[in-house]
C-alpha positions as CSV (number, residue, x, y, z in Angstrom):
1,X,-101.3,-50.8,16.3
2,X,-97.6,-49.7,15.6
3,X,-96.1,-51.0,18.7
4,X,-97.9,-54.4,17.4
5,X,-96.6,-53.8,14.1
6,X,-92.9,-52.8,15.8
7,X,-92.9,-56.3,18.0
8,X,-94.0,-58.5,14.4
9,X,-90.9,-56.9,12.4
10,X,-88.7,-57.2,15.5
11,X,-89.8,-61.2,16.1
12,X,-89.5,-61.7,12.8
13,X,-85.9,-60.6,12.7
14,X,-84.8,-62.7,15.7
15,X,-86.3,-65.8,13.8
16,X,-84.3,-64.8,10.6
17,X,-81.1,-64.4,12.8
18,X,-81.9,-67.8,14.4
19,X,-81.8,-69.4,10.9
20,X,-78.6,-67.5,9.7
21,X,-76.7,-67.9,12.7
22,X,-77.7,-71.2,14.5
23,X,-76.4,-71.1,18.5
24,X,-72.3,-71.7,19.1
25,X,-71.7,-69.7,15.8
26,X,-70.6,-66.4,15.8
27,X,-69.8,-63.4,13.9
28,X,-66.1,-63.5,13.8
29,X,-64.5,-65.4,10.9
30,X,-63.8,-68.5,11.4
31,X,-60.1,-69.5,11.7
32,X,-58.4,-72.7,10.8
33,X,-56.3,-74.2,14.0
34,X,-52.8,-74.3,13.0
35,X,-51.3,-76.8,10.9
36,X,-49.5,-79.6,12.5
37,X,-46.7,-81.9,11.2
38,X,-48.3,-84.9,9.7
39,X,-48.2,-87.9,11.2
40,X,-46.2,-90.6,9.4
41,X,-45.4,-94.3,9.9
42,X,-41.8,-93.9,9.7
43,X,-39.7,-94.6,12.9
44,X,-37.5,-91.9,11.7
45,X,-37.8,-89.1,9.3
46,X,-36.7,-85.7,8.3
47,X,-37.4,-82.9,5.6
48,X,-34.1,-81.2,4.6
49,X,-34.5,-77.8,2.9
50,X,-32.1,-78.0,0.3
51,X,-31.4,-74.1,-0.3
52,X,-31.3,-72.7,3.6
53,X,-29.9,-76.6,5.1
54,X,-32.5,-76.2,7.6
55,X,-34.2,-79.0,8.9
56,X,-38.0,-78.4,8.4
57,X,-39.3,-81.7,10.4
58,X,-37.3,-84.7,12.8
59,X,-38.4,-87.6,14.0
60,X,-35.8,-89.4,15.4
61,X,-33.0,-87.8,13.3
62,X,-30.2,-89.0,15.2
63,X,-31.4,-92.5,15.9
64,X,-28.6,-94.9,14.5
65,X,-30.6,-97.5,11.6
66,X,-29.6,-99.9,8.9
67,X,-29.9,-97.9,5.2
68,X,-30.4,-100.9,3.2
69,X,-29.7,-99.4,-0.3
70,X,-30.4,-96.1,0.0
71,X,-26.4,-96.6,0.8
72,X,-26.0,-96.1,-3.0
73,X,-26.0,-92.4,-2.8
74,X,-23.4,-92.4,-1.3
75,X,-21.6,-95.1,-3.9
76,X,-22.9,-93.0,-6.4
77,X,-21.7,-89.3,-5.1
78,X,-18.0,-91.3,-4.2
79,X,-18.0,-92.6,-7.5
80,X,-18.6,-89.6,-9.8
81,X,-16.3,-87.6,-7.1
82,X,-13.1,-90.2,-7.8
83,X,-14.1,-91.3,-11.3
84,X,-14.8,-90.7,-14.7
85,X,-18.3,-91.7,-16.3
86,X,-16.1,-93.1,-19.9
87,X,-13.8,-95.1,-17.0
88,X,-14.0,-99.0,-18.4
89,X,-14.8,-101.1,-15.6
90,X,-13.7,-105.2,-15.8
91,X,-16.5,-106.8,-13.5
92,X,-14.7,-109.5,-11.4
93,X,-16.1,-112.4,-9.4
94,X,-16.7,-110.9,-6.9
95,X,-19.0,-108.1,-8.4
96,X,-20.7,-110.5,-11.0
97,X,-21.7,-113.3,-7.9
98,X,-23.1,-110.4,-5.2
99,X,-26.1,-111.5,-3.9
100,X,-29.4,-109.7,-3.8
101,X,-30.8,-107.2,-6.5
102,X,-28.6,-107.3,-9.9
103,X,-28.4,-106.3,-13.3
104,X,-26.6,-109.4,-13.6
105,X,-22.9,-108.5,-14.5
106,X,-21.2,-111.5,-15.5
107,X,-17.7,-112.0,-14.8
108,X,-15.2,-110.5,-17.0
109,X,-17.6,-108.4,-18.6
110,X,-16.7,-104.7,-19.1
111,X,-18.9,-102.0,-18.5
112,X,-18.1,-98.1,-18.3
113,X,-18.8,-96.8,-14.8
114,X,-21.8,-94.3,-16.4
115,X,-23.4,-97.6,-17.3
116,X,-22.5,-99.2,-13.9
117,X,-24.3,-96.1,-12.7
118,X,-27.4,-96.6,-14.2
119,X,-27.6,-100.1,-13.1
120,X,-26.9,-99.1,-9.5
121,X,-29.3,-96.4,-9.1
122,X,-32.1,-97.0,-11.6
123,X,-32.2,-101.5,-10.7
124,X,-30.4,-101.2,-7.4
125,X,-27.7,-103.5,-9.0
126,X,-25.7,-105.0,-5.5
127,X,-23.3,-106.2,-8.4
128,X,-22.5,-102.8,-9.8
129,X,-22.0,-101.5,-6.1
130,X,-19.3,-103.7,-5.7
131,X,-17.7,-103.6,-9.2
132,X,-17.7,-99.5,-9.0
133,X,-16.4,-100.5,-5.6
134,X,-13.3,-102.2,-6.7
135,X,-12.9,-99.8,-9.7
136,X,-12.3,-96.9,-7.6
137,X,-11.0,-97.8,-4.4
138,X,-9.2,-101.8,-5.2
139,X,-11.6,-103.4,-3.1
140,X,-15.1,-103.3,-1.1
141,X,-13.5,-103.0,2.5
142,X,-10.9,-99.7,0.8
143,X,-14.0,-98.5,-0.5
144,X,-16.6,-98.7,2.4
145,X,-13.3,-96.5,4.1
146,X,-14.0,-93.5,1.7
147,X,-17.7,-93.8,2.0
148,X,-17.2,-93.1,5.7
149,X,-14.5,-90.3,5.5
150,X,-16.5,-88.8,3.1
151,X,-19.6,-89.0,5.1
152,X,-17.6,-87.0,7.8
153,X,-16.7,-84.4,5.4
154,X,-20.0,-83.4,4.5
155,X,-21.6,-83.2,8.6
156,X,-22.6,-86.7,8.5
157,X,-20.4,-87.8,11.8
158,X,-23.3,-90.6,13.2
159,X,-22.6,-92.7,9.8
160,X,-20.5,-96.0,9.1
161,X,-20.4,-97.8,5.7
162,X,-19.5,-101.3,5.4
163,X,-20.0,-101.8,1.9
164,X,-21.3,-100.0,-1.2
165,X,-24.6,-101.8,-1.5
166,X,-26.2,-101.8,2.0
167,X,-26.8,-105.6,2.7
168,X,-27.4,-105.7,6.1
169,X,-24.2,-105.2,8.1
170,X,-24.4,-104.9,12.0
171,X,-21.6,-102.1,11.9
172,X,-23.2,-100.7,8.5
173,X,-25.6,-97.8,9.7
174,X,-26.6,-93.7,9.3
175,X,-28.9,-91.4,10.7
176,X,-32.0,-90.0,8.9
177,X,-30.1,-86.4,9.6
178,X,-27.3,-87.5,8.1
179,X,-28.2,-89.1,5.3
180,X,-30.2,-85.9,4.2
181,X,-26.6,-84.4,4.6
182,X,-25.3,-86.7,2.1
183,X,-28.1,-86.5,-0.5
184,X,-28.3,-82.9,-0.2
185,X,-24.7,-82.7,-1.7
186,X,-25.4,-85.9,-3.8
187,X,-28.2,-83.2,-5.5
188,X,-26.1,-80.7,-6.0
189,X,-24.5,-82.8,-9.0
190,X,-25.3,-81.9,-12.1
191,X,-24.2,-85.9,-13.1
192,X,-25.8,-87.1,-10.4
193,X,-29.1,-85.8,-10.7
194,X,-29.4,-86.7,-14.8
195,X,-28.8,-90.5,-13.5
196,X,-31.2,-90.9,-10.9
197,X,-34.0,-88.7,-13.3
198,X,-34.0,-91.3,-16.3
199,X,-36.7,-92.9,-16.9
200,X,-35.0,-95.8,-18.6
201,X,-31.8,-97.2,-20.0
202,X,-30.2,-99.6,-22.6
203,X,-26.9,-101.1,-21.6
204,X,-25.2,-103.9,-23.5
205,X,-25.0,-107.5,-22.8
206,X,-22.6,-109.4,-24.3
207,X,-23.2,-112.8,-25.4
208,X,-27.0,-112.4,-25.2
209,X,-29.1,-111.3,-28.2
210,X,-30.6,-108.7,-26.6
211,X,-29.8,-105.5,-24.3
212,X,-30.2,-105.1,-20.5
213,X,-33.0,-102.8,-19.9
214,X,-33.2,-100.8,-17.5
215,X,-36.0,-98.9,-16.1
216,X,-36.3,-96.7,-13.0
217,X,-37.7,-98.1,-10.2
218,X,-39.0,-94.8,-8.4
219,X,-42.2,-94.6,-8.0
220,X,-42.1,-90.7,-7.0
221,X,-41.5,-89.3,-10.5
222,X,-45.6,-90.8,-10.6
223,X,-46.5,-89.9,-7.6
224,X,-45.6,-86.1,-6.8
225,X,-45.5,-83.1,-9.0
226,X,-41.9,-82.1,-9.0
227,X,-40.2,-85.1,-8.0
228,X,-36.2,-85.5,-8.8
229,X,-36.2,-89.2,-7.4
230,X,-34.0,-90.5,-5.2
231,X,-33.6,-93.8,-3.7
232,X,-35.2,-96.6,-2.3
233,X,-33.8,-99.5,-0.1
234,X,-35.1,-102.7,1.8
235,X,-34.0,-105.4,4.2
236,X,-35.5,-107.2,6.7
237,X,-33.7,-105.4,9.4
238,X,-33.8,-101.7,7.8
239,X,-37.7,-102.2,6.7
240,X,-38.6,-100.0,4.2
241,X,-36.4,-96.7,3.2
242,X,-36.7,-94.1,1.4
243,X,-34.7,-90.9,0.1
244,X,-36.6,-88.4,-2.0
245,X,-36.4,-84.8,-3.6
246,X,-38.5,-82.4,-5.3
247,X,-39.0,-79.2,-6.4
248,X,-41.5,-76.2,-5.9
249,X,-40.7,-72.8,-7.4
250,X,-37.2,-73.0,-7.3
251,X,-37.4,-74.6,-3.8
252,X,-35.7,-78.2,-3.6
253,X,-36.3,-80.6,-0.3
254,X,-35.2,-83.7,0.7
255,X,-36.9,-86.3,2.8
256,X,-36.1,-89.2,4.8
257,X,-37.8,-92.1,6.0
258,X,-36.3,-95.1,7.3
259,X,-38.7,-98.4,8.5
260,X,-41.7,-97.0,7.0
261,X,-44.3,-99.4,6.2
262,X,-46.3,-96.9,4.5
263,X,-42.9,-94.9,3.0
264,X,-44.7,-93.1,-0.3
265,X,-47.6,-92.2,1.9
266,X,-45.4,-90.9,4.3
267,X,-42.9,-89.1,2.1
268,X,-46.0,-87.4,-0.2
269,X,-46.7,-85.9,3.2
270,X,-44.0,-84.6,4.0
271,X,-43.4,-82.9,0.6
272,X,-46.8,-81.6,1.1
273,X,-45.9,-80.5,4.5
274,X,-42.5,-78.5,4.2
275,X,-43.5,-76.8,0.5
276,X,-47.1,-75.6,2.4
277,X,-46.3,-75.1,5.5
278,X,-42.8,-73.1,5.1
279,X,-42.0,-69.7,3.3
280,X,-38.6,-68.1,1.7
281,X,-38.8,-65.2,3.8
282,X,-36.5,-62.2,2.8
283,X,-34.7,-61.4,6.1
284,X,-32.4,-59.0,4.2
285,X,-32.1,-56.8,1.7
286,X,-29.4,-56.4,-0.9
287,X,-28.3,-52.7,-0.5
288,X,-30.5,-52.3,3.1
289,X,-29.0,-49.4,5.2
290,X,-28.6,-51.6,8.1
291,X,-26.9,-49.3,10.4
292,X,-24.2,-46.9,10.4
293,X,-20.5,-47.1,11.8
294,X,-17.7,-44.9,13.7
295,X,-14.8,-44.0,11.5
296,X,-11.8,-42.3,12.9
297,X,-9.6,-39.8,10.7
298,X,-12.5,-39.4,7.8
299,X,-14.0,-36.4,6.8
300,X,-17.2,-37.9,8.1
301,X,-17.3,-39.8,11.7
302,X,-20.0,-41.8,10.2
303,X,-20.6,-44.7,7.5
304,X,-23.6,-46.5,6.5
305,X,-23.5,-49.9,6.7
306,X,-25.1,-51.3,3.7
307,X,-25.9,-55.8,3.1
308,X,-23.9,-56.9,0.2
309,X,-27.1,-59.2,-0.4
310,X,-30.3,-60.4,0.0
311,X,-30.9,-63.3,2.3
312,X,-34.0,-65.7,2.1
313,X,-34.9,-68.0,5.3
314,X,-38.0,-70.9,5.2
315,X,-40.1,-69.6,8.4
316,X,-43.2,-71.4,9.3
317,X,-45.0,-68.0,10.8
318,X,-44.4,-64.8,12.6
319,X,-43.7,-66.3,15.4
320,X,-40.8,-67.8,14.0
321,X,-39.9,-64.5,12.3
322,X,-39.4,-63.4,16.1
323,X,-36.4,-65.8,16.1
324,X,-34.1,-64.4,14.0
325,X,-31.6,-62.1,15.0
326,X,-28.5,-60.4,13.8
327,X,-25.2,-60.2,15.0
328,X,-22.7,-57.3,13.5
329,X,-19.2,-58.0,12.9
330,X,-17.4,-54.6,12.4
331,X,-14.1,-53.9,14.0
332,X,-14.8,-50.1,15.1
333,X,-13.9,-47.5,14.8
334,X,-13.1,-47.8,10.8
335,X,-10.2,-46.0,9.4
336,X,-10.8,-43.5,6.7
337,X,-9.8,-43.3,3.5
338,X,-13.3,-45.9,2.9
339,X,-14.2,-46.8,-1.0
340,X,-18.2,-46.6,-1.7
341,X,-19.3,-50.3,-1.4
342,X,-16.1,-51.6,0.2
343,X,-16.2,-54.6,2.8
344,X,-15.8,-53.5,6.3
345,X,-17.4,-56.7,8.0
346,X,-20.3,-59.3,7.7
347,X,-23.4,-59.8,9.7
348,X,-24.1,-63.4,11.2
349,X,-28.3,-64.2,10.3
350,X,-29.2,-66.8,13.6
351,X,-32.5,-68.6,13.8
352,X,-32.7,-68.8,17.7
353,X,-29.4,-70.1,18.4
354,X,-28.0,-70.9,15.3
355,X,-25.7,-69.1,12.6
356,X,-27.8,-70.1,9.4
357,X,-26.4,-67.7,7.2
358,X,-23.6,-64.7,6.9
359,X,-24.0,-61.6,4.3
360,X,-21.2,-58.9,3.6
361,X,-21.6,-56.1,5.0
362,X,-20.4,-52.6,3.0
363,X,-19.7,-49.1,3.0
364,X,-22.7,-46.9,2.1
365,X,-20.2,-44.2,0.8
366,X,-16.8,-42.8,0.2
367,X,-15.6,-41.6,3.5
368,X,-11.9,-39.6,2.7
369,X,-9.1,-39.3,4.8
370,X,-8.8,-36.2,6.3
371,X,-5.9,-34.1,5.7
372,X,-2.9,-33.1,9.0
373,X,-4.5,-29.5,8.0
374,X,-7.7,-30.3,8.8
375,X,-7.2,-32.1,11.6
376,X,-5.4,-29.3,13.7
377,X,-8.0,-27.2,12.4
378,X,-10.5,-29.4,14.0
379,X,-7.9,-29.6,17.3
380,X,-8.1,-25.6,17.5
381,X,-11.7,-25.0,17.2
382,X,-12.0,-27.7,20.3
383,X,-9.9,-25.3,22.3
């Protein structure tokens, strides 16, 4: 009777088990696969963290394309860089009959360059492109110069600029790598950033009874929490472009897509993709013992190498955490006297190959010179 009794609990437990845990499932938790970048439309792309410079996702980065008028970044960052936002601009032929997208300037009109500003970035105005052009540099061609020398300045070396507006020019081209370069500076203007954030702007029209109003065009600031804007552009041969920012607690990225059909999909993806998928890792501690350091005529052979301060890196993983490495510049052995927290080197932060960062490097304490006394004291106990 028991052993009955013992086979009806036990068959009854395999059949409850059955139910629970159906065949191909296990015990073990269950673990999502690893993310993988998303896939995007875009022929080329990138996602620029702002803070570290690092590039979080490429496609294509370094293939040469037309910019259509995501150009006017650069415009923009040239013209607060060389001008004045109360500069009084006279809009001249040229300026008031440029073809394309306006805020239809007329000819003689005068505008300050803030208000040129708007119009560029907020309507994509071709005709305040060219009249900021001519205020600054004296002509479109003189103009188009600086926007290139500029561009090498700031890393962007695979970029030309024809003109400030970016009608299609065969010789007019960037990189989406580079122009993250170039909007990553463009962001760090306090000027900058208010323009391409407002919502909407009044700016007078003379001879008209009412005011040119301008609203801004960037569909982002609806689209993604955090958004900062930044610029859209189209032609025929550039397709559609797009250059946006954002923040996430206190993190700011840039994207990049150039001939994306689907360019807000695309660039809410990326967003997504770089603030989810990449953490500010502290790699180094402000005040972390680090190592310690020969010194030569001190009181003590030894100092303790201390970081002046903290370092933060955006790693995917911990197998990315395995990349970084440290390289010690310290030109041994130190000579004594040695303040507490004086600078006796740096250490050189590399993601695989790569310098991304460099931190002081200081004395952990007050090493003293020791005295000709001492010394021969030290020389006779030796003997």
């Amino acid at each position: 009777m028991f052993k009955k009794f013992l086979v009806a609990v036990i068959s009854g437990l395999l059949c409850l088990y059955l139910i629970l845990f159906p065949a191909g499932e296990s015990w073990a938790v269950q673990v999502e696969p690893p993310s993988t970048p998303p896939e995007i439309s875009a022929e080329a792309a990138v996602i620029l963290d702002w803070n570290s410079g690092r590039l979080l996702y490429a496609k294509n980065p370094h293939l040469p394309r037309p910019m259509a008028s995501t150009t006017k970044i650069m415009t923009a960052l040239v013209a607060l860089e060389k001008g004045t936002l109360k500069d009084v601009v006279i809009i001249s032929a040229q300026a008031a009959h440029t073809g394309g997208s306006s805020i239809w300037l007329e000819e003689g009109e005068k505008k300050t360059l803030e208000e040129l500003l708007l119009g560029l970035m907020l309507r994509s105005g071709n005709d305040a492109a060219v009249a900021i052009a001519e205020h600054i540099a004296g002509s479109v061609e003189a103009f188009a110069q600086l926007m290139t020398a500029r561009a090498r300045e700031l890393g962007a070396r695979k970029t030309v600029f024809k003109n400030p507006h970016g009608l299609h020019h065969p010789e007019h081209y960037t990189t989406a790598r580079d122009l993250a370069c170039i909007a990553a500076h463009a962001m760090g203007m306090r000027e900058f950033r208010r323009i391409i954030a407002t919502p909407k702007a009044l700016i007078s029209w003379p001879g008209q009874p009412w005011d040119r109003f301008l609203y801004n065009q960037n569909k982002l600031f609806e689209l993604y929490a955090g958004a900062e804007g930044i610029k859209t552009g189209w032609t025929t041969p550039a397709g559609r472009c797009f250059v946006g920012a954002a923040q996430n607690c206190n993190r700011r990225l840039i994207t990049v897509v150039f001939n994306a059909p689907q360019m807000w999909e695309d660039t809410t993806l990326l967003l997504d993709y770089g603030f989810t998928e990449f953490n500010y890792k502290k790699v180094i501690n402000k005040g972390q013992h680090l190592k310690s350091a020969a010194v030569s005529r001190g009181d003590d052979k030894k100092v303790k190498v201390i970081a002046a301060d903290s370092f933060y890196y955006p790693l995917k993983d911990a197998k990315e955490e395995k990349k970084v490495t440290y390289k010690f510049i310290i030109d041994e052995p130190l000579k004594a006297p040695l303040r507490n927290k004086e600078r006796i080197g740096e250490l050189e932060i590399c993601f695989g190959r790569e310098v991304v960062g460099v931190v002081d490097l200081l004395a952990g304490q007050e090493v003293k010179k020791t005295g000709l006394w001492r010394r021969l004291q030290k020389i006779l106990r030796r003997e």
